[in-house]
N, CA, C and O atoms as a GROMACS GRO file, in nm:
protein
  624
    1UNK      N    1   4.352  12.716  12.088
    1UNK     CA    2   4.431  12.833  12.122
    1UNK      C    3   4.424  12.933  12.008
    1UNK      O    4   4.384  12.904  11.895
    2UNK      N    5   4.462  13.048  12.042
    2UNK     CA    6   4.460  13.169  11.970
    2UNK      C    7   4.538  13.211  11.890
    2UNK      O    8   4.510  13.299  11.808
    3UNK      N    9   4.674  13.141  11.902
    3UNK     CA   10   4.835  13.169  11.854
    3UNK      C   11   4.850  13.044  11.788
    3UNK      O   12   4.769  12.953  11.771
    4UNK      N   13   5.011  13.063  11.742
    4UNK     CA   14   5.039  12.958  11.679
    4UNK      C   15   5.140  12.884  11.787
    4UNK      O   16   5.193  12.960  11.868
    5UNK      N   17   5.172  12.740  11.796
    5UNK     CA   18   5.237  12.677  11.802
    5UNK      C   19   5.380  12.731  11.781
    5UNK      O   20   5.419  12.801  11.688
    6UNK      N   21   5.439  12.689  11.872
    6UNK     CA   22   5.610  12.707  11.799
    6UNK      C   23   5.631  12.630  11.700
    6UNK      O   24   5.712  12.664  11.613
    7UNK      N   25   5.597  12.570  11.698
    7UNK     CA   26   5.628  12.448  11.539
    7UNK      C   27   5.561  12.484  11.421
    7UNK      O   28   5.598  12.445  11.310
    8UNK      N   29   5.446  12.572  11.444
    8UNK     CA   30   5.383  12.601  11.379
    8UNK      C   31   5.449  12.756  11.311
    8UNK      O   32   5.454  12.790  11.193
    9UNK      N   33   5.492  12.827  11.428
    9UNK     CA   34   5.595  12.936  11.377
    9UNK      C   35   5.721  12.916  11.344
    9UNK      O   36   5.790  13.015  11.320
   10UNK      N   37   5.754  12.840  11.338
   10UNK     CA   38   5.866  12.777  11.263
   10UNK      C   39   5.860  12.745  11.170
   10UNK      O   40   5.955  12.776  11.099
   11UNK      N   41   5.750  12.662  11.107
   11UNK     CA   42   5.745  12.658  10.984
   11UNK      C   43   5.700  12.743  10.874
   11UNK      O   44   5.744  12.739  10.759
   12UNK      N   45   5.600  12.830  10.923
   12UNK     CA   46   5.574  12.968  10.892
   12UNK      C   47   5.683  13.052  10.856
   12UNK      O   48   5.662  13.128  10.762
   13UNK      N   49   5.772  13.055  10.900
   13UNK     CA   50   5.894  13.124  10.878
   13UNK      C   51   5.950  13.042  10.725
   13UNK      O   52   5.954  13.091  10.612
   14UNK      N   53   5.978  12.939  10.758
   14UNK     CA   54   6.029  12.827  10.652
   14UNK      C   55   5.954  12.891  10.514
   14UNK      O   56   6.006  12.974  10.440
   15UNK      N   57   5.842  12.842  10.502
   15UNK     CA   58   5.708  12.890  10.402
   15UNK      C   59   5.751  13.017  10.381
   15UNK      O   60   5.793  13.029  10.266
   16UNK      N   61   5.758  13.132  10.454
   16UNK     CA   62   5.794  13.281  10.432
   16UNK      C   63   5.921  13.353  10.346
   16UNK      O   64   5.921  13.456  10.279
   17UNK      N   65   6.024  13.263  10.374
   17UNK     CA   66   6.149  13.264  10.366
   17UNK      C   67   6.140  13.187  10.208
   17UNK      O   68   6.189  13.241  10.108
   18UNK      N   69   6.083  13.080  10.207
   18UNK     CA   70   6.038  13.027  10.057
   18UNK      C   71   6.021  13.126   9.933
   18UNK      O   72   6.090  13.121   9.831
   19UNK      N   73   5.923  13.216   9.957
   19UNK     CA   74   5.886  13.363   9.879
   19UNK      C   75   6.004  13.465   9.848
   19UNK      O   76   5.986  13.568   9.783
   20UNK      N   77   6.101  13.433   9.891
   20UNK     CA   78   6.189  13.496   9.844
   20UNK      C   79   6.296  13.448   9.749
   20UNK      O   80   6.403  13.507   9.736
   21UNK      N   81   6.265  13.340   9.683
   21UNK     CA   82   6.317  13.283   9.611
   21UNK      C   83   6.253  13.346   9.507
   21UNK      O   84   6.140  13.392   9.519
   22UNK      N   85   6.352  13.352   9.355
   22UNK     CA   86   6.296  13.385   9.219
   22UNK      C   87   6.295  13.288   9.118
   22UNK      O   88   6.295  13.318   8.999
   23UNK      N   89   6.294  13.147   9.168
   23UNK     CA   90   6.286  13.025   9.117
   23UNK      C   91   6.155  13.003   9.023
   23UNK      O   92   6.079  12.926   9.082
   24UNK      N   93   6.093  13.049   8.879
   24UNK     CA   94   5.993  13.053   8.841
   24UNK      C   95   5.944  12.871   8.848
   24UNK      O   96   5.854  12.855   8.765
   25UNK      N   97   5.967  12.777   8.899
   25UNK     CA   98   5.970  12.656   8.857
   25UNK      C   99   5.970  12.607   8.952
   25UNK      O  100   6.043  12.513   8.920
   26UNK      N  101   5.941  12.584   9.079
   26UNK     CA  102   5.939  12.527   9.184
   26UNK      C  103   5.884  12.412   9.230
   26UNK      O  104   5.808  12.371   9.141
   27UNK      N  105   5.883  12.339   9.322
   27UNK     CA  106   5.877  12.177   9.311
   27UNK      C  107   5.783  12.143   9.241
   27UNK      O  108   5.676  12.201   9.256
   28UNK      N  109   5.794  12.047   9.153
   28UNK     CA  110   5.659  11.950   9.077
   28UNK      C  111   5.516  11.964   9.187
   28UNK      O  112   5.502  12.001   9.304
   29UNK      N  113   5.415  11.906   9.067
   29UNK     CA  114   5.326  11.916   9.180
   29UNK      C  115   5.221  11.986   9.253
   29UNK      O  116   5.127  11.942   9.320
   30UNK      N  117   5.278  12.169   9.212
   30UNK     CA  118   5.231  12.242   9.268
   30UNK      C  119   5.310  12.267   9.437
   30UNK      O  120   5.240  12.302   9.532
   31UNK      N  121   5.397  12.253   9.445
   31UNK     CA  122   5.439  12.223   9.583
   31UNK      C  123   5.484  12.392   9.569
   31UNK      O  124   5.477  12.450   9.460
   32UNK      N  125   5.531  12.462   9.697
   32UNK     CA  126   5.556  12.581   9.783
   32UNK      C  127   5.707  12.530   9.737
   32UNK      O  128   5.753  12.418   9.716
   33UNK      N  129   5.762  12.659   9.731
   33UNK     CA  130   5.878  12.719   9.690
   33UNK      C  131   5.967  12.653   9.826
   33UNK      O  132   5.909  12.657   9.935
   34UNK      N  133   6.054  12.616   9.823
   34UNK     CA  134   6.128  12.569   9.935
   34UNK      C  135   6.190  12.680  10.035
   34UNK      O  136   6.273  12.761   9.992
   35UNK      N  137   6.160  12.681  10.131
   35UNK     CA  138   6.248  12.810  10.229
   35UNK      C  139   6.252  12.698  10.362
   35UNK      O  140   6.161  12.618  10.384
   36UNK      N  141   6.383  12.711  10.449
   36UNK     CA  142   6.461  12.636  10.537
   36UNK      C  143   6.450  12.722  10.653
   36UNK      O  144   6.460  12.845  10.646
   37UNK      N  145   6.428  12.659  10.758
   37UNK     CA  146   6.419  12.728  10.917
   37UNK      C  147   6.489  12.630  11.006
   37UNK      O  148   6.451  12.514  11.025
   38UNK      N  149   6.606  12.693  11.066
   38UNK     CA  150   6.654  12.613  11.145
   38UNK      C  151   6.653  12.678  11.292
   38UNK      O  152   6.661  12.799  11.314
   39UNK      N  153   6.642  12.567  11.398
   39UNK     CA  154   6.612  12.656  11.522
   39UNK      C  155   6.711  12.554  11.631
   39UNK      O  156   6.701  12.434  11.607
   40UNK      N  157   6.783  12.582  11.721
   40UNK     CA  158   6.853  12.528  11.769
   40UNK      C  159   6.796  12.459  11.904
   40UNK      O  160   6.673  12.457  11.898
   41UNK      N  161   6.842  12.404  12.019
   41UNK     CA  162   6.826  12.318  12.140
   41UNK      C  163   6.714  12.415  12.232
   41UNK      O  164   6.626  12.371  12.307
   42UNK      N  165   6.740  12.544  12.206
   42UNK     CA  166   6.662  12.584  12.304
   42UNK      C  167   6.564  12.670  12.250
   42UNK      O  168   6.536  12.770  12.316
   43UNK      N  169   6.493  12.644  12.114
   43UNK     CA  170   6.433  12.716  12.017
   43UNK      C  171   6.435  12.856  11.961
   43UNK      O  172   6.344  12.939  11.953
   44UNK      N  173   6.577  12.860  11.920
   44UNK     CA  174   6.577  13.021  11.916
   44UNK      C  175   6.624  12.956  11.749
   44UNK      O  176   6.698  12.859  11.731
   45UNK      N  177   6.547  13.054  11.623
   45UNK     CA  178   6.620  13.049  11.503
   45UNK      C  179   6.751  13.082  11.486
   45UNK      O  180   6.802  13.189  11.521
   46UNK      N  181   6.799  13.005  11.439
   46UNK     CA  182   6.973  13.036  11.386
   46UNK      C  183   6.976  13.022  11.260
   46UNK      O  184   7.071  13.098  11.239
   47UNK      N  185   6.944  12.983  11.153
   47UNK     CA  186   6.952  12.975  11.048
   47UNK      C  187   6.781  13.009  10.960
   47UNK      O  188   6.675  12.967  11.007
   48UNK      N  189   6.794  13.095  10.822
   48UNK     CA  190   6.689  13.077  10.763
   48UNK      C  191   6.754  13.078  10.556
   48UNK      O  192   6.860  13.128  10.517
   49UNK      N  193   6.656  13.014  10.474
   49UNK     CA  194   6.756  13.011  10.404
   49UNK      C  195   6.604  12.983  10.300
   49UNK      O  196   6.491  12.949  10.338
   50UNK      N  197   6.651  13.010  10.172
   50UNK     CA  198   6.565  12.990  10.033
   50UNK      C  199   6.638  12.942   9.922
   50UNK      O  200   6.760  12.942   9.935
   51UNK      N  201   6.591  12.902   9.819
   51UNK     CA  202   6.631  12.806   9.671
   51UNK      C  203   6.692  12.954   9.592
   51UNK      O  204   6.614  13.042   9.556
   52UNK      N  205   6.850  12.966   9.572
   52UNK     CA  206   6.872  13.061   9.467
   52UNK      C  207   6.988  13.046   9.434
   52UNK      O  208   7.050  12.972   9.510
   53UNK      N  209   7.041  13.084   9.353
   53UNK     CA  210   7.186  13.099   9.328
   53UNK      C  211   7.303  13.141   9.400
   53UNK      O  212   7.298  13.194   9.511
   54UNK      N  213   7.410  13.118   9.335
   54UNK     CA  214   7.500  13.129   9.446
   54UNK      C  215   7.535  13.271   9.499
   54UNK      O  216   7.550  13.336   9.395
   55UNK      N  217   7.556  13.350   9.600
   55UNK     CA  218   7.577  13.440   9.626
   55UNK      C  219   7.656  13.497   9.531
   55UNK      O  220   7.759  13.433   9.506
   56UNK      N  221   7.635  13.630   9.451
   56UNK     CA  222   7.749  13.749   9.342
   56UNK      C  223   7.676  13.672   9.232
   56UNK      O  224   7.671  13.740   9.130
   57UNK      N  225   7.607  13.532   9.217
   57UNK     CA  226   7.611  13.567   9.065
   57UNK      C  227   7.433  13.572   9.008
   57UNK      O  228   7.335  13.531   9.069
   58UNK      N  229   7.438  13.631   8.888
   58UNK     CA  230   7.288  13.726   8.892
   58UNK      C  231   7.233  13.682   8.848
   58UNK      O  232   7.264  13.612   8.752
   59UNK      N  233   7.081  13.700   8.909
   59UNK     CA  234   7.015  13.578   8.870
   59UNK      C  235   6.958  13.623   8.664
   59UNK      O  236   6.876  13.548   8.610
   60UNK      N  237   6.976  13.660   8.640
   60UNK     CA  238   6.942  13.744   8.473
   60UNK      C  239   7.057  13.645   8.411
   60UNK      O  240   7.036  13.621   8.292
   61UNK      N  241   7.123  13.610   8.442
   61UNK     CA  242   7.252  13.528   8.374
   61UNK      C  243   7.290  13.400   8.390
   61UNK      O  244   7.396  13.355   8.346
   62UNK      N  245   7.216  13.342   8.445
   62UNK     CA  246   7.223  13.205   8.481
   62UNK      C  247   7.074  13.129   8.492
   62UNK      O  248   6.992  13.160   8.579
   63UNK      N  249   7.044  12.999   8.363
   63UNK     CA  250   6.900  12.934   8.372
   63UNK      C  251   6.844  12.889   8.492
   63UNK      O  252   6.886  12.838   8.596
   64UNK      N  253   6.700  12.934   8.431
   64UNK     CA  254   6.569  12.904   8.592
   64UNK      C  255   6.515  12.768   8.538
   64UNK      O  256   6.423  12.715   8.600
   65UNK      N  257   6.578  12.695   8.402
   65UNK     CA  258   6.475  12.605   8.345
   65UNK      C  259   6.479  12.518   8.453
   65UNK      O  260   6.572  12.520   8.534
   66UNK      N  261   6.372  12.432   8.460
   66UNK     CA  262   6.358  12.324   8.517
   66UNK      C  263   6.435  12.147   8.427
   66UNK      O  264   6.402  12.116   8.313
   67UNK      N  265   6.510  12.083   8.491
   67UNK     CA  266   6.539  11.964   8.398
   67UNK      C  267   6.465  11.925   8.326
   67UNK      O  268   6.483  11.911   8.205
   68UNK      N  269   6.319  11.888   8.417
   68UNK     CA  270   6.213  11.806   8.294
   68UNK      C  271   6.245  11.719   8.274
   68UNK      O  272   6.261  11.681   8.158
   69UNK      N  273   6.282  11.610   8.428
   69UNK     CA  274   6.289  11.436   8.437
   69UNK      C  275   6.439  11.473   8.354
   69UNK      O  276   6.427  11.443   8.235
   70UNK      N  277   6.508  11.502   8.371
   70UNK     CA  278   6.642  11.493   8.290
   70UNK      C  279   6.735  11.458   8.422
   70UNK      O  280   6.773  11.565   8.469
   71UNK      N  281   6.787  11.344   8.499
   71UNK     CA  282   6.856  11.310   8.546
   71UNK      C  283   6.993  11.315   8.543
   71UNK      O  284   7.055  11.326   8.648
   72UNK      N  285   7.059  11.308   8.419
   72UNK     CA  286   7.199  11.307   8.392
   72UNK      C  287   7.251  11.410   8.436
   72UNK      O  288   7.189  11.515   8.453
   73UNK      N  289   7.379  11.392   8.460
   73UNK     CA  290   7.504  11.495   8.490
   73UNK      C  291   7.657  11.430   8.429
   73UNK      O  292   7.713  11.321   8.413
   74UNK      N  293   7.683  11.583   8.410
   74UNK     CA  294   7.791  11.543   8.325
   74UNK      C  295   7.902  11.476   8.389
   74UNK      O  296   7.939  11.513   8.500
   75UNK      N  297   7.953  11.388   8.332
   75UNK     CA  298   8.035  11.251   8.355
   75UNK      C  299   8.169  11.312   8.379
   75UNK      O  300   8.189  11.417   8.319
   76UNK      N  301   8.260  11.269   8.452
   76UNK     CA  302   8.383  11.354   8.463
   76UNK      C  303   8.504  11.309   8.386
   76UNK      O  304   8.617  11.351   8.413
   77UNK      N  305   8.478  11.209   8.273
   77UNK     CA  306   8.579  11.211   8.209
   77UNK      C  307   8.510  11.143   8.052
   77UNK      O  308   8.433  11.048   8.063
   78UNK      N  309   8.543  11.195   7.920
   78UNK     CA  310   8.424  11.134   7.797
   78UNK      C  311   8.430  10.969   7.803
   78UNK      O  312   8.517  10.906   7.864
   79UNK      N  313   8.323  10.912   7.730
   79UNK     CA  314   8.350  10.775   7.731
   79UNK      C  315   8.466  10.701   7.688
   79UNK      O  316   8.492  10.593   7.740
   80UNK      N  317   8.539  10.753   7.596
   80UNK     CA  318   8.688  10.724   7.612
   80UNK      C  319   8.753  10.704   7.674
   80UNK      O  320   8.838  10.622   7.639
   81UNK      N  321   8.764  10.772   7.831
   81UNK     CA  322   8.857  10.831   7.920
   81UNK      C  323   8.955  10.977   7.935
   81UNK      O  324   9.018  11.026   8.028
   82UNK      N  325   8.931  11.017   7.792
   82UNK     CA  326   9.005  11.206   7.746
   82UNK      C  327   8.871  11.266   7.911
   82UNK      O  328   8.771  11.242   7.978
   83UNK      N  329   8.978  11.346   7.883
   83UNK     CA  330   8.881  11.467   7.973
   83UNK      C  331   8.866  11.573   7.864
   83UNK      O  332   8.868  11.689   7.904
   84UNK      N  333   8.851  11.555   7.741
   84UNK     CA  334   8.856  11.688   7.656
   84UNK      C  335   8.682  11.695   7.661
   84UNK      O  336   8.668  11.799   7.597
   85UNK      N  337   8.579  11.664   7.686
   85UNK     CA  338   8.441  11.684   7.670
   85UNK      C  339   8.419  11.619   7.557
   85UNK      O  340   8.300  11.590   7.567
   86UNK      N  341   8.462  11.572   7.443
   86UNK     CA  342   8.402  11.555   7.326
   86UNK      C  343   8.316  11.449   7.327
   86UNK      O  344   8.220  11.457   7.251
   87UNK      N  345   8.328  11.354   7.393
   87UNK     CA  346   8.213  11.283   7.430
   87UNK      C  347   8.079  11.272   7.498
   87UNK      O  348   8.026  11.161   7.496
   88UNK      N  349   8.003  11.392   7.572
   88UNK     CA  350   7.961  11.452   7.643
   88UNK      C  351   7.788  11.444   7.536
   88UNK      O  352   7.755  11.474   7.421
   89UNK      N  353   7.724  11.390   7.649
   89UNK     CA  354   7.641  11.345   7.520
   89UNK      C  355   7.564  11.468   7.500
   89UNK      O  356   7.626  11.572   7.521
   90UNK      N  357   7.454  11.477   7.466
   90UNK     CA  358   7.342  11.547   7.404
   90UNK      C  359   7.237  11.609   7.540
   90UNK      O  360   7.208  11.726   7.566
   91UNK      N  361   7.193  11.464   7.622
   91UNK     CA  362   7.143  11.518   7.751
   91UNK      C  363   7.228  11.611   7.840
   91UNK      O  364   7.188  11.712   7.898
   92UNK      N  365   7.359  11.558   7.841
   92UNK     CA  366   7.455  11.611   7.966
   92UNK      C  367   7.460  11.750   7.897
   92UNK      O  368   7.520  11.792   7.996
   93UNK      N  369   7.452  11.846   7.829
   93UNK     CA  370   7.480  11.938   7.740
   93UNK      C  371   7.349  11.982   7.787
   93UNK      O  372   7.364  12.088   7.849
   94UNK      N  373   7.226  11.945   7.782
   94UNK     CA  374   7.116  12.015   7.811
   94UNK      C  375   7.107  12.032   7.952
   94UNK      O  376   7.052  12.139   7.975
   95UNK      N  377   7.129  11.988   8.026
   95UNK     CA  378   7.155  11.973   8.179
   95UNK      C  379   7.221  12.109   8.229
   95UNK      O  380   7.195  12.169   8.333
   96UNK      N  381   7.316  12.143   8.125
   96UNK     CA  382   7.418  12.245   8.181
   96UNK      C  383   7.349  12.402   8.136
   96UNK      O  384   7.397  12.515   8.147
   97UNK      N  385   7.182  12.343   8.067
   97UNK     CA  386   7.164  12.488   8.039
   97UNK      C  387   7.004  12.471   8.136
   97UNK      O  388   6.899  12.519   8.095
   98UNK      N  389   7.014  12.401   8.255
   98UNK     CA  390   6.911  12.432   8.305
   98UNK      C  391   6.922  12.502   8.491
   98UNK      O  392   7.025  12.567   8.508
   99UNK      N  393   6.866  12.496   8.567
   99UNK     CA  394   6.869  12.544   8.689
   99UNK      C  395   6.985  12.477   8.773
   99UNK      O  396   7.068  12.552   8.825
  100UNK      N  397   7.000  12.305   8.794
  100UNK     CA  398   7.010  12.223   8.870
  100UNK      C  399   7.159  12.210   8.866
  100UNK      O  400   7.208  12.145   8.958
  101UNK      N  401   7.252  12.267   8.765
  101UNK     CA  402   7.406  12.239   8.820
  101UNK      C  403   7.416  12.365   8.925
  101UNK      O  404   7.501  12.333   9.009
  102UNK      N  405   7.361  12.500   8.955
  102UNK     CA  406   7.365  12.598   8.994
  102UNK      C  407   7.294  12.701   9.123
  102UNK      O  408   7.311  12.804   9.188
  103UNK      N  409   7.192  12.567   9.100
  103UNK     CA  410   7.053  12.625   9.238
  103UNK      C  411   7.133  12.568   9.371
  103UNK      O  412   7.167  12.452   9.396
  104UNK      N  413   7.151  12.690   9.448
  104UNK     CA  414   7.180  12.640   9.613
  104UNK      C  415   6.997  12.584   9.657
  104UNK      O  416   6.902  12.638   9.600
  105UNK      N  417   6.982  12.510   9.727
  105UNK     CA  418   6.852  12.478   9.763
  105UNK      C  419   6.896  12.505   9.903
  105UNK      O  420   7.007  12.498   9.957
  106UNK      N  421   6.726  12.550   9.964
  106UNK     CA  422   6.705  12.630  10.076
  106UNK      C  423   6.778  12.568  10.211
  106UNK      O  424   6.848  12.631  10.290
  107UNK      N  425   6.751  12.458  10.216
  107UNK     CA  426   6.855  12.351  10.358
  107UNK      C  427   7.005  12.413  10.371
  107UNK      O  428   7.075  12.438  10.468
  108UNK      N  429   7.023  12.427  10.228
  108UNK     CA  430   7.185  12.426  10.231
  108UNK      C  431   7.255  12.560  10.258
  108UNK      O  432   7.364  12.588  10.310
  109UNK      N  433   7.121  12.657  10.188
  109UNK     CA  434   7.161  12.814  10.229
  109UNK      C  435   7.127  12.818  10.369
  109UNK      O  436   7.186  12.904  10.434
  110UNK      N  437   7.029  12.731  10.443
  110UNK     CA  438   7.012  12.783  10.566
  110UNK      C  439   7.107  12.737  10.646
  110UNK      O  440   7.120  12.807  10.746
  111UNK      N  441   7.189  12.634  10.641
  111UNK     CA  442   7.321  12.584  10.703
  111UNK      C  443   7.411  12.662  10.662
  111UNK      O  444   7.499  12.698  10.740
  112UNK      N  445   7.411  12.702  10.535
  112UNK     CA  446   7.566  12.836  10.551
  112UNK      C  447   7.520  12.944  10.552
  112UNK      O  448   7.564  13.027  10.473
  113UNK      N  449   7.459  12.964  10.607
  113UNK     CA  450   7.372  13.133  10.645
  113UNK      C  451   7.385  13.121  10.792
  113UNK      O  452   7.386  13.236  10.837
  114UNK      N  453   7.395  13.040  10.883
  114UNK     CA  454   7.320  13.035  11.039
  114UNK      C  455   7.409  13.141  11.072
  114UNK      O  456   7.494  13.208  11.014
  115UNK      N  457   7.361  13.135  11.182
  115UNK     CA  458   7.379  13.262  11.264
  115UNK      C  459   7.493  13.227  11.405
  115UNK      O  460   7.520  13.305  11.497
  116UNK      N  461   7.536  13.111  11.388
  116UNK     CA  462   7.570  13.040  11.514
  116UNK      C  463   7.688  12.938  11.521
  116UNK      O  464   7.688  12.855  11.431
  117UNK      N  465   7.786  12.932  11.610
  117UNK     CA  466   7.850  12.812  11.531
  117UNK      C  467   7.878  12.744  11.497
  117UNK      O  468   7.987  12.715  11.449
  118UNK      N  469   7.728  12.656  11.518
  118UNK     CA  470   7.683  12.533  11.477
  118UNK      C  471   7.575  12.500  11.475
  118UNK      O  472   7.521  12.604  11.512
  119UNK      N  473   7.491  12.426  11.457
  119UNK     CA  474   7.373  12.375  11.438
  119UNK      C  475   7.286  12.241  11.497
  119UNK      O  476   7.171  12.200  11.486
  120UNK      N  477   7.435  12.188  11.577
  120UNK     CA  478   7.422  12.050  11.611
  120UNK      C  479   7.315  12.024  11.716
  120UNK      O  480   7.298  12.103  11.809
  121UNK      N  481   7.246  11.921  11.702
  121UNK     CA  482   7.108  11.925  11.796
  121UNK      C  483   7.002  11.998  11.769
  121UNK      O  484   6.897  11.993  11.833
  122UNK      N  485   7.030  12.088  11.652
  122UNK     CA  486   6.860  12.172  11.585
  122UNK      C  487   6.769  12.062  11.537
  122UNK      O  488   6.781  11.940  11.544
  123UNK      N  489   6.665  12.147  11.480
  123UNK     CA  490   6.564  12.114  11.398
  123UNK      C  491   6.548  12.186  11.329
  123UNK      O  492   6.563  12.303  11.363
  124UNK      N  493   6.513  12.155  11.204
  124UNK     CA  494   6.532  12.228  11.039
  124UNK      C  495   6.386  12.235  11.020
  124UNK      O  496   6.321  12.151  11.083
  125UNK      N  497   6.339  12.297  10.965
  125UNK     CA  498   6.160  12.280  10.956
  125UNK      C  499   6.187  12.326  10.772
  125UNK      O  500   6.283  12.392  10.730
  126UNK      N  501   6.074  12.271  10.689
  126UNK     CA  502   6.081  12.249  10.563
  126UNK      C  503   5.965  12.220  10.503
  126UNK      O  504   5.899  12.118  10.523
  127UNK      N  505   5.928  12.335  10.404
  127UNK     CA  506   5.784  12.276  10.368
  127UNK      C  507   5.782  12.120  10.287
  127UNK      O  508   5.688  12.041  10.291
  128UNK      N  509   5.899  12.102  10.223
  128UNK     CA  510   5.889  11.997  10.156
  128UNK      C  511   5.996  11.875  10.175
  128UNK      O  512   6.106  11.922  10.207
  129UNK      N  513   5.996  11.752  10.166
  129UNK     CA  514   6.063  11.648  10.208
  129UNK      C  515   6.235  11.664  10.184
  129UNK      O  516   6.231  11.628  10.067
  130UNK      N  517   6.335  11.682  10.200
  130UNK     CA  518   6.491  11.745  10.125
  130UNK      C  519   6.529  11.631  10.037
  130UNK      O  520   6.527  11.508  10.040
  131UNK      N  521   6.569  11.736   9.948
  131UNK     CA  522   6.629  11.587   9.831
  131UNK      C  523   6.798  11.547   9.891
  131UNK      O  524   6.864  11.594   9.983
  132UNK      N  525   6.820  11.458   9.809
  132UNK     CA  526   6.912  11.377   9.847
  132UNK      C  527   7.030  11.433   9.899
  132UNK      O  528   7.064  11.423  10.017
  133UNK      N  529   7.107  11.507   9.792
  133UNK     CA  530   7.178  11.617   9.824
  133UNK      C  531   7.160  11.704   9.972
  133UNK      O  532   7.245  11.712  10.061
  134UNK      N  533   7.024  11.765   9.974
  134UNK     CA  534   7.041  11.809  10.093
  134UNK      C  535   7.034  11.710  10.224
  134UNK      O  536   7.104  11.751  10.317
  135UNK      N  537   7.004  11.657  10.235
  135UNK     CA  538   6.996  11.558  10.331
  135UNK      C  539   7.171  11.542  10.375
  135UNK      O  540   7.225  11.554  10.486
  136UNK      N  541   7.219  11.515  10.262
  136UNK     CA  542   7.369  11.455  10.336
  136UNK      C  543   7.456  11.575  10.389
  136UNK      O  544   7.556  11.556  10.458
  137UNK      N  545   7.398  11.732  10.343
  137UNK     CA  546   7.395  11.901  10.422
  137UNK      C  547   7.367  11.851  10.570
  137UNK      O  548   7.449  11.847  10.661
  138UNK      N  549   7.252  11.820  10.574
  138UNK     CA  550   7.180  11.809  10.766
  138UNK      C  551   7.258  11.722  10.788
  138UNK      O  552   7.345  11.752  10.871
  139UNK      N  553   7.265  11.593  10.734
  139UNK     CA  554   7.345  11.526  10.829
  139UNK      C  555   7.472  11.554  10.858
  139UNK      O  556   7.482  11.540  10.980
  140UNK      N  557   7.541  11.576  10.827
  140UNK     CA  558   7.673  11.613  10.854
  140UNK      C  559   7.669  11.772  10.921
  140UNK      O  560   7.771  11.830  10.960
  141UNK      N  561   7.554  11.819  10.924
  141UNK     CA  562   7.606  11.973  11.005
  141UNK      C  563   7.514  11.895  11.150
  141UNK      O  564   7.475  11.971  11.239
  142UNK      N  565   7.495  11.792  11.158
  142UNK     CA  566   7.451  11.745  11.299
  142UNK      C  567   7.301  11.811  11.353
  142UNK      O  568   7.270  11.858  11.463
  143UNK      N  569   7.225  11.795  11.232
  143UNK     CA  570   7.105  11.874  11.244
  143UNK      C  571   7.016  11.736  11.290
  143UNK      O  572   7.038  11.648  11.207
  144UNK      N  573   6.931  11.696  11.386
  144UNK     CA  574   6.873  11.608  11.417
  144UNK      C  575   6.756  11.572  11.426
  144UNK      O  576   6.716  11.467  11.477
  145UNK      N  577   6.692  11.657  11.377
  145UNK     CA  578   6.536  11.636  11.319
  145UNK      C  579   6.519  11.718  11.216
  145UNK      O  580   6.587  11.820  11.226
  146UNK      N  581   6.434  11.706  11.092
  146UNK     CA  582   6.330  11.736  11.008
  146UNK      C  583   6.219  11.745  10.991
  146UNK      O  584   6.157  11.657  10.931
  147UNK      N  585   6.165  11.847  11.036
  147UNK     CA  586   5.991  11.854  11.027
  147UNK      C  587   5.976  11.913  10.885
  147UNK      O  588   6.039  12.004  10.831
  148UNK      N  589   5.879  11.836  10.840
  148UNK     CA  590   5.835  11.867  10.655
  148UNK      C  591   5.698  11.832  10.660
  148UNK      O  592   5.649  11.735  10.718
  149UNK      N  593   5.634  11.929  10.586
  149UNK     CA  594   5.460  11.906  10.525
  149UNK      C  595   5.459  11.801  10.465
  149UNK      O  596   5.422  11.692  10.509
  150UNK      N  597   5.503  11.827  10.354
  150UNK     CA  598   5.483  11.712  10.243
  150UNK      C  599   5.615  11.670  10.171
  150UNK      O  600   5.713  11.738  10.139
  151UNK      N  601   5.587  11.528  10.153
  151UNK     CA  602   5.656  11.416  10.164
  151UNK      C  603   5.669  11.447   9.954
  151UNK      O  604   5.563  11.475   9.897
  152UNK      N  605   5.782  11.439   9.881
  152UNK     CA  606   5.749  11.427   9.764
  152UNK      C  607   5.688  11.284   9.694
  152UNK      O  608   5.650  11.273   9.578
  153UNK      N  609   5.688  11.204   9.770
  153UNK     CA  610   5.605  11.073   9.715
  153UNK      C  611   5.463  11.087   9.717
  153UNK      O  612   5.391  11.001   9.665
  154UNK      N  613   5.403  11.224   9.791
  154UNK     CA  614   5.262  11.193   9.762
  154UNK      C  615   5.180  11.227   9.639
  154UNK      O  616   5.204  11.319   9.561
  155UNK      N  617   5.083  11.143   9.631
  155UNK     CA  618   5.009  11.136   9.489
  155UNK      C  619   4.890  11.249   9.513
  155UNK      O  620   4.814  11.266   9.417
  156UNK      N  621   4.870  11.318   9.619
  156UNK     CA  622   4.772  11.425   9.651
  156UNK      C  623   4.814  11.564   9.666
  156UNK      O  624   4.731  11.651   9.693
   0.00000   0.00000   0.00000
């Protein structure tokens, strides 16, 4: 055929919507900037959404670093038990000066962006596999499929 697929324009959109992110750092890998397409029961888009900060605050003022395998997050009370921070180690401190306490990722803007007032029974289309976080976004907004290119476990 000559055209694209609806699935195929759907994800096209996803991919498109990706580019508008100002995320200099985007998935390991070489992977496409994340942008979210959600389309409801009878394929009409209701939601579209990209990796950025939170709505009002600018992106000039808040870090694009990437963690760099830095897993930790800061603990909600020091190893003591004080909540004064003073225990707060060295990683958790670097954490707070990178992207990841602050990046909305694209799933999640495209669920509070939709257009509709709800989502339940869509399909989300996604260039890349959703991390954990977003995942427990779809599930609970009753989103029931995920179409994704690539899987982040692949070695290619």
């Amino acid at each position: 055929a000559n055209y694209l697929t609806w699935d195929d324009y759907f994800m096209a959109v996803a991919y498109l919507s990706g580019r508008r992110s100002k995320d200099p750092n985007p998935a390991e890998g070489g992977a496409p900037r994340d942008g979210a397409c959600i389309v409801d029961s009878v394929g009409r888009i209701v939601g579209i959404g990209y990796a950025g900060f939170p709505r009002g605050c600018s992106d000039d003022c808040l870090p694009w670093a990437s963690a760099g395998g830095t897993t930790a997050t800061p603990s909600a009370a020091g190893k003591d038990g004080d909540d004064d921070g003073s225990d707060v180690t060295e990683e958790e401190l670097a954490w707070l000066h990178t992207r990841e306490p602050y990046l909305c990722h694209a799933e999640i803007n495209a669920i509070l962006n939709k257009c509709s007032n709800d989502v339940v029974g869509g399909r989300m289309f996604v260039p890349n596999f959703p991390r954990n976080e977003c995942a427990k976004f779809i599930i609970q907004s009753g989103i029931r499929e995920v179409v994704y290119v690539r899987d982040g476990d692949d070695s290619d």
